[in-house]
C-alpha positions in Angstrom: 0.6 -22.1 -2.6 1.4 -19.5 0.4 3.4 -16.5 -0.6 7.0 -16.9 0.5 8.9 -13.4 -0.4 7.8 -9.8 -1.3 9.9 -7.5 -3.2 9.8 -4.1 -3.0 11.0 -1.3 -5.5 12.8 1.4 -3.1 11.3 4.4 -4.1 7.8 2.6 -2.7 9.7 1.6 0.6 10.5 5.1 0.9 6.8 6.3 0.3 5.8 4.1 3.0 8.6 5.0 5.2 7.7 8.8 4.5 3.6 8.2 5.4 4.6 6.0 8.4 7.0 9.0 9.8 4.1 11.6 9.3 2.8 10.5 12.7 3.9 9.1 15.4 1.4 8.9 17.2 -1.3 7.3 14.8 -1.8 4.5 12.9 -1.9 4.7 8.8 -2.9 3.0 6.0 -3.0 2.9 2.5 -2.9 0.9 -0.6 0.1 -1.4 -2.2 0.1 -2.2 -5.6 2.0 -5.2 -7.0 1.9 -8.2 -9.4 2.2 -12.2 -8.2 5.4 -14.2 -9.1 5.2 -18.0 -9.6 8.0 -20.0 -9.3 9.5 -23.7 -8.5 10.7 -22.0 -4.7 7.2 -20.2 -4.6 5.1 -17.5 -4.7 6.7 -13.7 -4.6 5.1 -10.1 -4.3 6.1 -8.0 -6.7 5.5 -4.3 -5.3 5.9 -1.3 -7.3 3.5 1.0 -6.3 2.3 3.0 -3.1 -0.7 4.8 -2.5 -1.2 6.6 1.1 -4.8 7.4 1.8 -5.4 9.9 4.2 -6.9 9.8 7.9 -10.6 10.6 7.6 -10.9 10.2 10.9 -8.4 11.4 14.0 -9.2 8.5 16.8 -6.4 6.8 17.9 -7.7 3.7 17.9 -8.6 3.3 14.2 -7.6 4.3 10.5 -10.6 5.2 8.6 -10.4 6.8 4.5 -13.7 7.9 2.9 -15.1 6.1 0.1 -14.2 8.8 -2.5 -10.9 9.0 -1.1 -10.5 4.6 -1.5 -12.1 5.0 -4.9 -10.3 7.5 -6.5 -6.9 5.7 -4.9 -8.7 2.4 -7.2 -8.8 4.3 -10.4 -5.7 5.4 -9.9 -4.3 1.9 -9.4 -6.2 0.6 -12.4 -4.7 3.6 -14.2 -1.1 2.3 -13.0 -1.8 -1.0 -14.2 -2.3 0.0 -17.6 
């Protein structure tokens, strides 16, 4: 089944809204954690988490993090999960 709504908590909207303002100029990226919903009208995201990884590299055609960054940003989602 495809997913057919995401929620979002608003304090993560606003982390996302906060990293995507931090350039204008540059594309970013980073990590949304969230649980699946199942139900009879479909399939929801459930986000309530945000973690912004920063630019490893400063080419405007690409958003690159270094492993340790995207690994640490793991454990700490696993952490969050707990």
């Amino acid at each position: 089944m495809s997913l057919t709504s995401v929620k979002m908590a608003e304090d993560v909207w606003l982390t996302c809204l906060t990293h995507a303002l931090s350039t204008e100029t540059e594309e970013i990226m980073g990590l949304l954690l969230g649980d699946i919903q199942h139900s009879k009208n479909g399939v929801t995201a459930l986000i309530w988490g945000a973690l912004p990884q920063p630019r490893s590299d400063r080419q405007k055609d690409r958003v690159e993090t270094n492993p340790e960054q995207l690994t640490a940003a793991s454990v700490q989602a696993e952490i969050s999960f707990i």
